[in-house]
Backbone as numpy.savetxt, mean C-alpha at the origin, in Angstrom:
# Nx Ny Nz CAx CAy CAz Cx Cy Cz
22.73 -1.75 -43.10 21.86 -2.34 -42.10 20.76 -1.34 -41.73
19.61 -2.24 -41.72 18.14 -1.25 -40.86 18.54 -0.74 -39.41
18.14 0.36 -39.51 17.61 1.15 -37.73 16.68 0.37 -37.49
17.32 0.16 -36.21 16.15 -0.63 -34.97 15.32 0.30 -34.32
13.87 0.52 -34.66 13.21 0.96 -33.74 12.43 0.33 -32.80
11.83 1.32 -31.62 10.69 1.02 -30.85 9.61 1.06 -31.14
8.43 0.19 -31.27 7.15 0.40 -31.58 6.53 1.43 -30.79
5.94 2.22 -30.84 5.37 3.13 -29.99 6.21 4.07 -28.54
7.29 4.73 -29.07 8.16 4.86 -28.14 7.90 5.83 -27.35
6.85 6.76 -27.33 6.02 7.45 -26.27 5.71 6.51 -25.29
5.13 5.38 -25.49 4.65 4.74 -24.46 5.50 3.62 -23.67
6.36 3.20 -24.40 7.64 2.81 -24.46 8.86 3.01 -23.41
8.16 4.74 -23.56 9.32 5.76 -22.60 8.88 5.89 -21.32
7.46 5.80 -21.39 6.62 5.99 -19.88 6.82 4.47 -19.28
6.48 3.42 -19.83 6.63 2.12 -19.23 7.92 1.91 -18.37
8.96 2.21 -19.41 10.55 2.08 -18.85 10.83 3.43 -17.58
9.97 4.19 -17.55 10.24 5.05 -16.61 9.93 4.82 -15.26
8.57 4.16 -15.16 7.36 4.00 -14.36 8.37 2.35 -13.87
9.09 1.09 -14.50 10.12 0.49 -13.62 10.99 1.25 -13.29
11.41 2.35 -13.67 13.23 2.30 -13.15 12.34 3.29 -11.89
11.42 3.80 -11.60 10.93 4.39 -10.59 10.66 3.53 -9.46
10.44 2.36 -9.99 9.35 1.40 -8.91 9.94 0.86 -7.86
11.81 0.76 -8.33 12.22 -0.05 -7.40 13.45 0.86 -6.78
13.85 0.56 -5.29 15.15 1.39 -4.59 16.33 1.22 -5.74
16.27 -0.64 -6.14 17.67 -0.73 -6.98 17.38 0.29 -8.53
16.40 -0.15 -8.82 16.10 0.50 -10.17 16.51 2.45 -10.12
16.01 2.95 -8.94 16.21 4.26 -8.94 18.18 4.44 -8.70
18.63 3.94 -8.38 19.96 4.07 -7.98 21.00 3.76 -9.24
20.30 2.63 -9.71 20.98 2.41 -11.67 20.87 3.28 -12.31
19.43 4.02 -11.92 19.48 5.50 -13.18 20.50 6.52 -12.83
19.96 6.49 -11.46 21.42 7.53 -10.76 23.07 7.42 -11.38
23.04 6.29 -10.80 24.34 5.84 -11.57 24.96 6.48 -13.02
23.49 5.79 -13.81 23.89 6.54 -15.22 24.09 7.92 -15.62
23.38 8.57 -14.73 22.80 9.88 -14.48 24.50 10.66 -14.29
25.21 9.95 -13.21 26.73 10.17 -13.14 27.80 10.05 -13.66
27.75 8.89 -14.35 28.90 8.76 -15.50 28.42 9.40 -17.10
27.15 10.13 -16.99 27.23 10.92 -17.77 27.86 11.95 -17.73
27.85 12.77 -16.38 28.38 13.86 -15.79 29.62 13.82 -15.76
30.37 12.33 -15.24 31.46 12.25 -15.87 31.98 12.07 -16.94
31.32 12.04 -18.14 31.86 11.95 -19.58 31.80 13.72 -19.91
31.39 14.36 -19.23 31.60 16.03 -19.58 29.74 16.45 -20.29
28.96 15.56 -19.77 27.71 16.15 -20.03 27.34 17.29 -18.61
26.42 18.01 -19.23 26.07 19.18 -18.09 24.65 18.50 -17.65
24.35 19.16 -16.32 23.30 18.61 -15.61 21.71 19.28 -16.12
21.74 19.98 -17.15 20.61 19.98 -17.71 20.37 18.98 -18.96
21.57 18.95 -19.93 21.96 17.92 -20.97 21.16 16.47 -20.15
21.85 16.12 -19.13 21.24 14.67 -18.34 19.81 14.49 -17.83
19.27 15.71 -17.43 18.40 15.79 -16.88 16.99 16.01 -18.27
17.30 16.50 -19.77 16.64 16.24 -20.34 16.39 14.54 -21.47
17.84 14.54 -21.06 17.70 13.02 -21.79 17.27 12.11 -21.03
17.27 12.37 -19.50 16.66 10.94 -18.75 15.15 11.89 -18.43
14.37 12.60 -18.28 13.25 13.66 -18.14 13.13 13.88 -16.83
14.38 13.91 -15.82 14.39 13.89 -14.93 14.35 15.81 -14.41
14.02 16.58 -13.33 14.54 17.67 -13.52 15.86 18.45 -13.06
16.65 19.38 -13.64 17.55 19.84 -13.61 18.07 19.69 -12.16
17.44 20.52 -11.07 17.36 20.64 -9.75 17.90 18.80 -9.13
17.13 18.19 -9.60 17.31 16.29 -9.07 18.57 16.28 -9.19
18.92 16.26 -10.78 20.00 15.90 -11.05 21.67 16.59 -10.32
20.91 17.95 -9.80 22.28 18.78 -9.18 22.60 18.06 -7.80
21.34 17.71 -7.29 21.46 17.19 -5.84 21.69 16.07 -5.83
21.43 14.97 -6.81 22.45 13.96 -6.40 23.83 13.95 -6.98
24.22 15.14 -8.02 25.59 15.54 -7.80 26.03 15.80 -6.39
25.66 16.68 -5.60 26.13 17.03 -4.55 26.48 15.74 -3.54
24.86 14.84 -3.57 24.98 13.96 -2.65 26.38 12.72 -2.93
26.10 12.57 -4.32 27.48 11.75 -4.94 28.98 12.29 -4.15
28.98 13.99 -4.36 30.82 14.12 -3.62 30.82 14.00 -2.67
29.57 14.09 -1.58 29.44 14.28 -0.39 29.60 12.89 0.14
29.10 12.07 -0.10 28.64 10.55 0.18 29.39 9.03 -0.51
29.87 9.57 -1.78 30.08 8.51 -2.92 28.49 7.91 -3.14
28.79 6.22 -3.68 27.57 5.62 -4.09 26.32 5.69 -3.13
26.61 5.26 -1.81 25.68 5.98 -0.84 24.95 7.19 -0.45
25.26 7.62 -0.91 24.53 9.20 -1.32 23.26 8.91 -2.56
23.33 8.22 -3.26 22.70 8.13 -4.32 21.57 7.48 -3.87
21.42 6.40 -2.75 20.26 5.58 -2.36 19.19 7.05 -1.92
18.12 5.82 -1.94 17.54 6.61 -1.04 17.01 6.43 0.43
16.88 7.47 1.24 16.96 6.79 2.46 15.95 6.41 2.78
16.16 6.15 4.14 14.46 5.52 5.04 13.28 6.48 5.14
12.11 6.57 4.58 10.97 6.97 4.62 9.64 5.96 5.29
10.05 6.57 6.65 8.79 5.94 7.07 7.27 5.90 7.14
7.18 6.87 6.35 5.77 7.35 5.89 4.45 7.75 7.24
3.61 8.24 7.15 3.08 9.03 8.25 2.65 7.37 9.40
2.50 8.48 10.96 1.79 7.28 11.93 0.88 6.98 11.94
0.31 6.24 12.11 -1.17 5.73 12.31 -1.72 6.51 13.44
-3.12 6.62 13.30 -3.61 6.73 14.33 -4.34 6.43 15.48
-3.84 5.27 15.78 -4.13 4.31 16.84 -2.56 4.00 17.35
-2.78 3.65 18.19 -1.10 3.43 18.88 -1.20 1.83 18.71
0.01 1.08 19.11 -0.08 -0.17 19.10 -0.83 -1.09 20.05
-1.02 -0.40 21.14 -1.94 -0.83 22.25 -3.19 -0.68 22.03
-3.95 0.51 21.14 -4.99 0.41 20.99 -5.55 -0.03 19.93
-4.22 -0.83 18.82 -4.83 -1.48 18.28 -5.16 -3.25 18.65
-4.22 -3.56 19.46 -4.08 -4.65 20.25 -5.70 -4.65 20.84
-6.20 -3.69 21.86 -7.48 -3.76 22.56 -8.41 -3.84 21.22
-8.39 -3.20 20.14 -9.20 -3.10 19.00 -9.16 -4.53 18.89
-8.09 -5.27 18.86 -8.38 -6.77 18.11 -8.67 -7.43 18.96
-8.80 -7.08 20.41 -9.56 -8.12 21.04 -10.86 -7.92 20.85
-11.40 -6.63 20.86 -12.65 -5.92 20.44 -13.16 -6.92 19.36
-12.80 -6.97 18.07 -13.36 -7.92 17.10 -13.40 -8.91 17.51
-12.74 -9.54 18.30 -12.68 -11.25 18.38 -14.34 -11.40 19.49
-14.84 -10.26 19.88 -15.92 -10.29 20.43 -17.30 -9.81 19.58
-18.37 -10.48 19.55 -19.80 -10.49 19.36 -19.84 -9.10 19.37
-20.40 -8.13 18.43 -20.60 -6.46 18.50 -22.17 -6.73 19.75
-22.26 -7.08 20.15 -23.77 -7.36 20.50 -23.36 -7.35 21.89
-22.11 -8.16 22.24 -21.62 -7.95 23.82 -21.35 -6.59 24.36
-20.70 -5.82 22.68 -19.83 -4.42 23.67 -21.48 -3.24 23.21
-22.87 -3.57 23.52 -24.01 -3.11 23.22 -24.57 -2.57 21.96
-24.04 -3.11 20.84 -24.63 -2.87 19.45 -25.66 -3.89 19.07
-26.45 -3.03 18.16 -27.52 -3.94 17.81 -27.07 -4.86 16.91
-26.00 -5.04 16.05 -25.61 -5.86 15.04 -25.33 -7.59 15.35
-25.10 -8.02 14.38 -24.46 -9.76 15.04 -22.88 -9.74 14.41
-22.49 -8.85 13.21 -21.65 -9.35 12.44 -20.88 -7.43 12.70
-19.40 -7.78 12.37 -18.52 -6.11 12.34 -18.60 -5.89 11.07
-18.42 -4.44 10.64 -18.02 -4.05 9.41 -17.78 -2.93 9.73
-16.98 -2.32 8.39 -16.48 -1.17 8.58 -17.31 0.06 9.15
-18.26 -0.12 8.58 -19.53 0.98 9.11 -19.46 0.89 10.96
-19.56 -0.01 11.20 -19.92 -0.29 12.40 -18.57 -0.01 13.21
-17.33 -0.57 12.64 -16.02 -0.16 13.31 -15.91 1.35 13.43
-16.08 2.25 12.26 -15.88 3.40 12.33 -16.95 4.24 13.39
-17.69 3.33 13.89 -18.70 4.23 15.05 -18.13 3.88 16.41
-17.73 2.38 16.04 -16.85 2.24 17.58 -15.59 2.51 17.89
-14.60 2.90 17.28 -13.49 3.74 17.53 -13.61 4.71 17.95
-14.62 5.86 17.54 -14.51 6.95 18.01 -14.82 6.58 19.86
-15.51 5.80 19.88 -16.52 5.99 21.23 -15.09 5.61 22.07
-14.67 4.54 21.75 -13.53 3.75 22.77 -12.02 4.30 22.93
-11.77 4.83 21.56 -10.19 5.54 21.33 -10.14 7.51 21.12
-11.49 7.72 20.74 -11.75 8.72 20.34 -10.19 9.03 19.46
-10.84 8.57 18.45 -9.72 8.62 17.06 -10.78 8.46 15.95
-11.20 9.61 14.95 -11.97 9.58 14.00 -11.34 8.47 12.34
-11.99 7.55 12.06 -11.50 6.81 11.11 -13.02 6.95 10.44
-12.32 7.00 8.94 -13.57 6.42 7.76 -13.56 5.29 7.72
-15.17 5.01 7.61 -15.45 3.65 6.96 -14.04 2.88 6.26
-13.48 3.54 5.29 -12.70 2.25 3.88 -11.70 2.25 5.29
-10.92 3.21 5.94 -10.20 3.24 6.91 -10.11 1.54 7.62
-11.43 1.68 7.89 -11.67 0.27 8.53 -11.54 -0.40 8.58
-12.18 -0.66 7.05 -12.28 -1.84 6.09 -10.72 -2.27 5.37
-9.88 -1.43 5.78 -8.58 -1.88 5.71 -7.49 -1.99 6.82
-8.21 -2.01 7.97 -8.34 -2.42 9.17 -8.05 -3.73 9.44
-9.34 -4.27 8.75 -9.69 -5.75 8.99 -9.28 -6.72 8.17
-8.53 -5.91 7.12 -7.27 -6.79 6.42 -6.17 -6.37 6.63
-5.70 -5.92 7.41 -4.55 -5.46 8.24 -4.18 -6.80 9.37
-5.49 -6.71 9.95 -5.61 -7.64 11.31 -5.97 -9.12 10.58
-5.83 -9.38 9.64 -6.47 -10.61 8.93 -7.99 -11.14 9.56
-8.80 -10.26 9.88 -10.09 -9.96 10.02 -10.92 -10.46 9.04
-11.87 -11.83 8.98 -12.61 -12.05 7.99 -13.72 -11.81 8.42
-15.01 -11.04 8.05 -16.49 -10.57 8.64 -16.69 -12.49 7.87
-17.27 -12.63 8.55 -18.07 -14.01 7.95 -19.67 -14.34 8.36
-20.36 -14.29 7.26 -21.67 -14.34 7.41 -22.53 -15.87 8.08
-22.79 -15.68 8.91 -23.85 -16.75 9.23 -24.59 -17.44 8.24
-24.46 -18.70 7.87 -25.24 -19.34 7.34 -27.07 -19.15 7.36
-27.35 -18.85 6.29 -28.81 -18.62 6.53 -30.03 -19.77 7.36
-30.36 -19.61 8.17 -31.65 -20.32 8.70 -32.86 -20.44 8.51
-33.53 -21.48 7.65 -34.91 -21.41 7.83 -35.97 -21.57 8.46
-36.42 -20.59 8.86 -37.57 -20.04 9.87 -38.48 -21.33 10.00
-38.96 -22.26 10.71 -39.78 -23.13 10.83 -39.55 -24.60 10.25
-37.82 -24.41 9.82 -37.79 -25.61 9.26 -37.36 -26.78 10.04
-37.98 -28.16 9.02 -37.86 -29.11 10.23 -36.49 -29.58 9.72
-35.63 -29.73 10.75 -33.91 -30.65 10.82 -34.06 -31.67 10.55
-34.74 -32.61 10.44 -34.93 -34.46 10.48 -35.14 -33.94 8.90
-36.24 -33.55 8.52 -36.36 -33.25 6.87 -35.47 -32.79 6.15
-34.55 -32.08 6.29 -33.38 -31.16 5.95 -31.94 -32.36 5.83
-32.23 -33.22 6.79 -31.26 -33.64 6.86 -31.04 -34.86 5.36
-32.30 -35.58 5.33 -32.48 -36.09 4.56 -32.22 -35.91 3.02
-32.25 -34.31 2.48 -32.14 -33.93 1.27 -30.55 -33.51 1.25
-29.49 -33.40 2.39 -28.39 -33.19 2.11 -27.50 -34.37 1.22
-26.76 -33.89 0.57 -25.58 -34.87 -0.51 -25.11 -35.88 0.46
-24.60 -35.06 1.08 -23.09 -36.30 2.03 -23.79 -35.90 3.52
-24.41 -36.92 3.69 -25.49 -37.21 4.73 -24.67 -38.19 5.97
């Protein structure tokens, strides 16, 4: 019988790596395997080069394994850094948008990030970038929506006439 290969198994190896990374369950299956290798009498560099994981990983979730059993192997809660706005000031922020920039004294008619990132500082004094913003306002399900254009001098009775569904 033929050997089964992989077509391109460099890339092959990165693909399959890049899932078993992606997910909590996926990282905990490798673990797994990672252990009953250790229990078949492989050493923790042996495991750590066949999965390309490094030596050091592989000792510590040995440890965490006797220490813990299967629970040891997850990984835990990472809540990743705070924002910098508190929840209240983002609450006042969204009432802020739901208002005309023109009421709280800007020259504009419409928000955008440009314009958010000048008014935070003034109101929260909390420095945000522009994209900051602009992911802000899809945070808050914030749509900027443009005004329909107006023509300057045009007559409505005439206008009305050339529309489709009149």
């Amino acid at each position: 019988m033929r050997k089964l290969t992989i077509i391109n198994p460099e890339e092959s190896k990165s693909i399959i790596q890049k899932e078993i990374h992606r997910t909590d369950e996926g990282r905990l299956q490798h673990r797994l395997h990672c252990m009953l290798l250790i229990c078949d009498g492989k050493t923790c560099a042996e495991v750590a080069a066949l999965f390309g994981d490094s030596v050091r990983a592989t000792q510590y979730w040995i440890k965490r394994f006797n220490e813990l059993g299967i629970p040891g192997l997850r990984d835990s809660f990472r809540p990743g850094r705070l924002g910098r706005l508190s929840p209240d000031e983002k609450e006042a922020l969204v009432q802020d948008l739901h208002q005309n920039p023109r009421d709280l004294g800007y020259s504009q008619n419409l928000w955008d990030g440009k314009l958010l990132s000048h008014h935070i500082p003034k109101k929260f004094n909390v420095e945000l970038k522009v994209r900051q913003c602009q992911n802000l306002f899809h945070k808050f399900n914030f749509r900027r929506r443009k005004p329909r254009p107006v023509i300057a001098k045009g007559d409505s009775k005439a206008q009305e006439g050339f529309k489709k569904n009149a």
